[in-house]
VMD Tcl script that draws the C-alpha trace (Angstrom):
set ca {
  {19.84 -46.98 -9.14}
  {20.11 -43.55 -7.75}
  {16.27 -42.75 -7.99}
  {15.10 -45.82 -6.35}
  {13.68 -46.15 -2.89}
  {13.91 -48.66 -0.39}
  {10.01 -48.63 0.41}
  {7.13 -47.85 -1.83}
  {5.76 -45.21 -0.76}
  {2.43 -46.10 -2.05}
  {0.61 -48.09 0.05}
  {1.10 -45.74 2.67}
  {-0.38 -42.82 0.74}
  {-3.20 -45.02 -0.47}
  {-3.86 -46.13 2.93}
  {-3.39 -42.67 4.56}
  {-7.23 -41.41 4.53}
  {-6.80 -38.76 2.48}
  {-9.00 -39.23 -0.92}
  {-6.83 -36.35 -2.23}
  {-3.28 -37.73 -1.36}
  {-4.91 -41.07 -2.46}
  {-5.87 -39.41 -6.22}
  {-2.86 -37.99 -6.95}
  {-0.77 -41.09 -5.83}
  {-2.83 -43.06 -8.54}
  {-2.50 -39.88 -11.04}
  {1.09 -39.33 -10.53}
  {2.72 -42.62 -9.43}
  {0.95 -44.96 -10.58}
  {-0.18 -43.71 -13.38}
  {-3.68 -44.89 -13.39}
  {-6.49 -43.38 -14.96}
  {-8.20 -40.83 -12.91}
  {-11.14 -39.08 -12.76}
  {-10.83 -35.08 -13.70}
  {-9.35 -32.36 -11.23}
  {-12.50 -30.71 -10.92}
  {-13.20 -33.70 -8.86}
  {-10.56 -32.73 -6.21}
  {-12.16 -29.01 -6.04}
  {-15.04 -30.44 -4.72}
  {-12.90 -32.37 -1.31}
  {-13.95 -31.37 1.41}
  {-10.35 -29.54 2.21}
  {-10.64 -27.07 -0.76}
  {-14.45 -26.35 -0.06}
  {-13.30 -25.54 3.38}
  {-10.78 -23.00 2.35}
  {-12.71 -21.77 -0.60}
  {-15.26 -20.52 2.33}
  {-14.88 -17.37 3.47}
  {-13.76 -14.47 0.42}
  {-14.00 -11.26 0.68}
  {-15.74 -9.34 -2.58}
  {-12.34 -8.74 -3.71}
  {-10.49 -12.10 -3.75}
  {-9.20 -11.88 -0.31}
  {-9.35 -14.03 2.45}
  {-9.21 -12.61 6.10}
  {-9.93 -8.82 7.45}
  {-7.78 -5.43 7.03}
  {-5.21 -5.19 9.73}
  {-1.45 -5.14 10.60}
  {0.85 -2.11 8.01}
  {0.16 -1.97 6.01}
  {-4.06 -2.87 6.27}
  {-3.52 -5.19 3.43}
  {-1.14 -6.90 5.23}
  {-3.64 -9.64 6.93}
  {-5.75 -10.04 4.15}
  {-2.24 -10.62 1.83}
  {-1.01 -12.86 4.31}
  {-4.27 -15.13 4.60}
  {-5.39 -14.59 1.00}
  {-1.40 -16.28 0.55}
  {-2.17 -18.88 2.75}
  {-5.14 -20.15 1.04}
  {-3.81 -19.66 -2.44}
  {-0.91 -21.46 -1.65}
  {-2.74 -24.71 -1.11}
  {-5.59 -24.65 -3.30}
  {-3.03 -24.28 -6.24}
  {-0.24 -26.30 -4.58}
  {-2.12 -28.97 -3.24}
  {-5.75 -29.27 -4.67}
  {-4.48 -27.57 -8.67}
  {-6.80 -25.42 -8.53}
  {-6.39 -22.80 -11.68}
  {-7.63 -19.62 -13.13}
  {-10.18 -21.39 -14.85}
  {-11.98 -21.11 -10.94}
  {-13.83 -17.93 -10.24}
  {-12.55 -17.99 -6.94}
  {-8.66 -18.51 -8.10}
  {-8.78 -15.77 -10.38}
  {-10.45 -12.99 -7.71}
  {-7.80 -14.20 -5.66}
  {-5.19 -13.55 -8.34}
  {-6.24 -10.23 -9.22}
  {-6.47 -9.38 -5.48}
  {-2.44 -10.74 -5.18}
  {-1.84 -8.81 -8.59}
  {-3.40 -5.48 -6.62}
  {-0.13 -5.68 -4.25}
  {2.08 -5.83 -6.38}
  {3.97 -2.36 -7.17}
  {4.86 -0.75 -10.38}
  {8.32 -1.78 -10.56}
  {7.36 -5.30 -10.61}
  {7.46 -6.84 -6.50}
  {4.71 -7.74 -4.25}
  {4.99 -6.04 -1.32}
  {2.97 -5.75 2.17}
  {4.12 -8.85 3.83}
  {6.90 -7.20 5.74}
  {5.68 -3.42 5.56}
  {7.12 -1.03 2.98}
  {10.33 -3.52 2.62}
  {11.32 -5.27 -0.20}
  {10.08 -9.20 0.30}
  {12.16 -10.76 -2.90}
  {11.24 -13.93 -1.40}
  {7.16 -13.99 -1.50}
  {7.41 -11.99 -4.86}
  {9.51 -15.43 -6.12}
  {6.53 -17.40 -3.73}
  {3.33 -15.42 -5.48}
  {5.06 -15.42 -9.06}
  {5.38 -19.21 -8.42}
  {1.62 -20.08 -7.67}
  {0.25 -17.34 -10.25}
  {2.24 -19.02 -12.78}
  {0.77 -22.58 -11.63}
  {-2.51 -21.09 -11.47}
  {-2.17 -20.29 -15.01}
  {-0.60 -16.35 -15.28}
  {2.33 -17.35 -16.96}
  {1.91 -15.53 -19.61}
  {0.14 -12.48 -17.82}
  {2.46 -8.96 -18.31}
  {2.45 -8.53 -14.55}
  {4.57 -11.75 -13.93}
  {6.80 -10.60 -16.93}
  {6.79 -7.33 -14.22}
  {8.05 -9.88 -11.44}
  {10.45 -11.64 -13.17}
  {12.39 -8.83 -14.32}
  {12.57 -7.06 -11.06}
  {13.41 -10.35 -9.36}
  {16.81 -9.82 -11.84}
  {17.30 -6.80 -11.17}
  {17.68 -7.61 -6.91}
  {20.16 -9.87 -7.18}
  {23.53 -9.90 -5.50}
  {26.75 -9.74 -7.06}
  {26.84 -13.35 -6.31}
  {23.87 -14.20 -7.97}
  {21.34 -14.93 -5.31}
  {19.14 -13.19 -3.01}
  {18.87 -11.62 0.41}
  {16.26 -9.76 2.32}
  {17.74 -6.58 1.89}
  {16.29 -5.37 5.62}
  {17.63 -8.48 7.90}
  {20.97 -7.92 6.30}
  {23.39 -6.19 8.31}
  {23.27 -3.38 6.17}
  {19.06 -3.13 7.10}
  {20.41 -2.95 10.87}
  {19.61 -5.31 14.02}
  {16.35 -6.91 14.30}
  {14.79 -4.43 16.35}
  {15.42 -2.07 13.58}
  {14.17 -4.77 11.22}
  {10.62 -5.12 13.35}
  {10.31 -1.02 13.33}
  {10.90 -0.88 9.49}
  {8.76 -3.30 8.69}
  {5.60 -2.35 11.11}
  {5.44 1.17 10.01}
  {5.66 3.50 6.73}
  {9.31 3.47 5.88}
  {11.14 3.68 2.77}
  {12.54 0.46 1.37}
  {15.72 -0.54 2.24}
  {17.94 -1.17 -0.72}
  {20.01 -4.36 -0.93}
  {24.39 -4.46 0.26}
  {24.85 -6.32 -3.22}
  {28.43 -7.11 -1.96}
  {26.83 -9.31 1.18}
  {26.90 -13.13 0.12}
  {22.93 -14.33 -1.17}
  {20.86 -16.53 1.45}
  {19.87 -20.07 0.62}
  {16.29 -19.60 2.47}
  {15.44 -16.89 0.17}
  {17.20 -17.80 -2.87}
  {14.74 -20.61 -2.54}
  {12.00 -19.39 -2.99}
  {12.54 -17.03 -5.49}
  {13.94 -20.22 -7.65}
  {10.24 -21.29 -7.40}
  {9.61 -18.92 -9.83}
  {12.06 -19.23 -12.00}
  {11.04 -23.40 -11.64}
  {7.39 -22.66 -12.42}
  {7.76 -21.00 -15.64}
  {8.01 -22.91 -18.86}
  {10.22 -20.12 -20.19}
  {12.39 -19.09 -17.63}
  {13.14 -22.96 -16.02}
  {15.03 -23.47 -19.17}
  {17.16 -19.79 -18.47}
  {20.77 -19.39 -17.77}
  {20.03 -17.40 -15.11}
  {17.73 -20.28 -13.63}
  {20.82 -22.97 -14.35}
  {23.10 -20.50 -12.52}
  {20.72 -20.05 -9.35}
  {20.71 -23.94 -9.04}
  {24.49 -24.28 -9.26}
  {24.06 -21.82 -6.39}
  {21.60 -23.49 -4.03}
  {22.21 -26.89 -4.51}
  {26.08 -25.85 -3.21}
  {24.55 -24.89 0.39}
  {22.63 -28.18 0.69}
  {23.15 -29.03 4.22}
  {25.32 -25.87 5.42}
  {23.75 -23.09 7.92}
  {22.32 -20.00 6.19}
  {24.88 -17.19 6.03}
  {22.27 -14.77 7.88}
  {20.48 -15.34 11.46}
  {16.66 -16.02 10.00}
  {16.34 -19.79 9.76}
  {20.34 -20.19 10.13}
  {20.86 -23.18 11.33}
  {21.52 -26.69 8.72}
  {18.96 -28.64 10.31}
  {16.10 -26.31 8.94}
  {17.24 -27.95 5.64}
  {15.07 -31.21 7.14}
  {11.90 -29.19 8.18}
  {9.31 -29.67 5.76}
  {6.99 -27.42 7.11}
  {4.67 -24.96 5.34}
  {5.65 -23.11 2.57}
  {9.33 -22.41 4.49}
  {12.93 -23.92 2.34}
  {14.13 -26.65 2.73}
  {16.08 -29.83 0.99}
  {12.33 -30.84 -0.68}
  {11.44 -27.28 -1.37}
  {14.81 -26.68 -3.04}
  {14.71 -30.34 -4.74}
  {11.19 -29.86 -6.37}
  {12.69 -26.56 -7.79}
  {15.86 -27.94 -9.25}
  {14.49 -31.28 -11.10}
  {11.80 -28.95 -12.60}
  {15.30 -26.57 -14.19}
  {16.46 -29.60 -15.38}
  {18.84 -31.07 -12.86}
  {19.22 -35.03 -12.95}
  {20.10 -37.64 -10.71}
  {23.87 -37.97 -11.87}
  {24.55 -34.49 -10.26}
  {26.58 -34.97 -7.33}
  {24.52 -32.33 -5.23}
  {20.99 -33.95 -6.01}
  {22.51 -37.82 -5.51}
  {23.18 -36.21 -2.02}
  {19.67 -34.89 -1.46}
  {18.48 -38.50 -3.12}
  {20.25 -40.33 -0.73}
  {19.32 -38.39 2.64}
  {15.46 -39.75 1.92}
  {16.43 -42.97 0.62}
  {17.99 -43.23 4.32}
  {15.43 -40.97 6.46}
  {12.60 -43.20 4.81}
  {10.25 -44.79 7.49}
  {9.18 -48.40 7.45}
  {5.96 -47.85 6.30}
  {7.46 -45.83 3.06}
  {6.81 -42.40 4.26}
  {8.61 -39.02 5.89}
  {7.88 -36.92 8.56}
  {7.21 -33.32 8.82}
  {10.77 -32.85 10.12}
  {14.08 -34.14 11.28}
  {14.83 -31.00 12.98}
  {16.52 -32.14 16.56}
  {13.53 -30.89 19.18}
  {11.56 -29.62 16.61}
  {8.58 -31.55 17.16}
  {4.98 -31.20 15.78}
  {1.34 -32.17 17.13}
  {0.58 -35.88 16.43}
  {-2.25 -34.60 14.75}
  {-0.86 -32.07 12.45}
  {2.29 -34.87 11.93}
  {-0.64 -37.80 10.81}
  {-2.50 -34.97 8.29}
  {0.78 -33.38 6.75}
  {3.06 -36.38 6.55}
  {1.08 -37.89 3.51}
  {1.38 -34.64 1.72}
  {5.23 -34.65 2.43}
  {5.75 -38.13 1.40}
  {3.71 -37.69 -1.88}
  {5.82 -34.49 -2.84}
  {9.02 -36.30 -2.12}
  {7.73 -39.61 -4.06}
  {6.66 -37.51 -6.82}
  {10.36 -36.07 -7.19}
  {11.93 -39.67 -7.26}
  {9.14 -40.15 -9.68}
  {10.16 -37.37 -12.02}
  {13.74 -38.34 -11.97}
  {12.65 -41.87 -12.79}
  {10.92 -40.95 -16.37}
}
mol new
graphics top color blue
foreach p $ca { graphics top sphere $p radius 0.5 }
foreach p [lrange $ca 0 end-1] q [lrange $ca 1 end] { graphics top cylinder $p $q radius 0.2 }
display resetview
């Protein structure tokens, strides 16, 4: 059977010491009853990053170009898990100033922009339209505002780029000095072949919507990505294959892009995904779980490996999961 794996993965994620891993294994996997989520907000993980905001939603102090930039950048980095990880929604006071801090970011023609200066960052508008939407702004005008400019970037192939580390945006010094002081956006080569790092996360998006996961243009980014599983990115930023097997923070990779694709609607009989299937069905440890990363030298501290494995290993259990129903 192509969804099943060698080891459950359960006992390990019971067994890991994390109450909130241990939850959502019963929740999701074993389909136990549970006590409500509101009973993960109060974890001691999500208290600790709850701590901390600013009067208006944000997280961290004014700094970098522009002087939203830090605050954008932490406020991300906090959103990201206590929607991702802890489901956290709108229905929180502290989500939704967050949200409408995010929202204030975002420009009138529909991106987010401040995480690399005055450039265009098509991949953490697809990242912040993805966790709005899970946090419950689905149906919220200013994602509509996203979406549609997230069309309107693509390349002629379909997919996206960062339209300043293409060759057409220059070197990389050139990149650093566009994106560290006021300069005016620079606008996408459409004829340069799209990026699998970036085309991921902009699918997140697309994944996270109950409207737009059922698209054609969401079926036709798929086809896309899942046809560079395992190849080097066409640009230099995270080129190399092996980044494919770095589950690390919010970065692509073969989980990130998995996740997206079973959510559009792609099974277990597609060649592509049987692939992706059967690379953890073989990198599987003995006691049922993954590491952080099969990168070759790419190591992480034994103490950030033991408190991010169980979160890897539940994501990836919950996709063999999903496929199973």
């Amino acid at each position: 059977m192509a969804t099943a794996l060698k080891i459950d993965p359960a006992p390990f994620l019971l067994d890991s010491g994390n109450v909130t891993v241990a939850y959502f294994t019963r929740r999701d996997l074993l389909k136990r009853p549970v006590a409500g989520i509101h009973e993960i907000w109060s974890h001691a993980g999500a208290v600790k990053l709850l701590r901390g905001q600013n009067p208006d939603g944000s997280w961290g102090k004014p700094g970098g170009y522009p002087l939203h930039h830090r605050p954008m950048a932490e406020t991300f980095k906090r959103f990201r898990l206590l929607v991702g990880r802890y489901e956290f929604d709108r229905s929180h006071p502290a989500i939704e100033a967050a949200a409408e801090f995010l929202f204030s970011t975002q420009t009138r023609q529909g991106d987010f922009r401040g995480m690399i200066g005055d450039q265009y960052a098509t991949y953490y508008t697809g990242e912040f339209a993805s966790l709005l939407i899970r946090a419950g702004y689905g149906e919220d005008p200013r994602i509509d505002r996203a979406m549609t400019w997230l069309l309107a970037m693509r390349q002629d192939d379909g997919g996206w780029i960062i339209p300043v580390q293409a060759p057409k945006g220059g070197s990389n010094r050139t990149a650093l000095k566009l994106t560290s002081a006021p300069s005016v956006p620079v606008e996408p080569d459409r004829t340069m072949p799209f990026s699998h790092n970036w085309t991921d996360m902009v699918l997140r998006a697309f994944a996270a919507h109950p409207k737009w996961k059922k698209s054609a243009e969401a079926r036709r980014v798929a086809k896309l990505l899942k046809s560079r599983f395992f190849k080097p990115d066409v640009y230099s930023s995270y080129k190399s294959a092996d980044y494919w097997v770095r589950f690390v923070q919010w970065w692509p990779n073969l989980l990130t892009s998995l996740e997206s694709l079973v959510e559009i609607g792609l099974s277990a009989a597609d060649p592509d995904v049987a692939k992706a299937l059967r690379w953890f069905r073989d990198h599987q440890e003995p006691d049922g779980s993954w590491r952080t990363t099969y990168f070759p030298g790419n190591k992480i501290s034994p103490q950030n490996e033991k408190g991010e494995s169980p979160w890897v290993t539940l994501r990836i259990a919950r996709v063999f999961k999903r496929l199973e129903e």
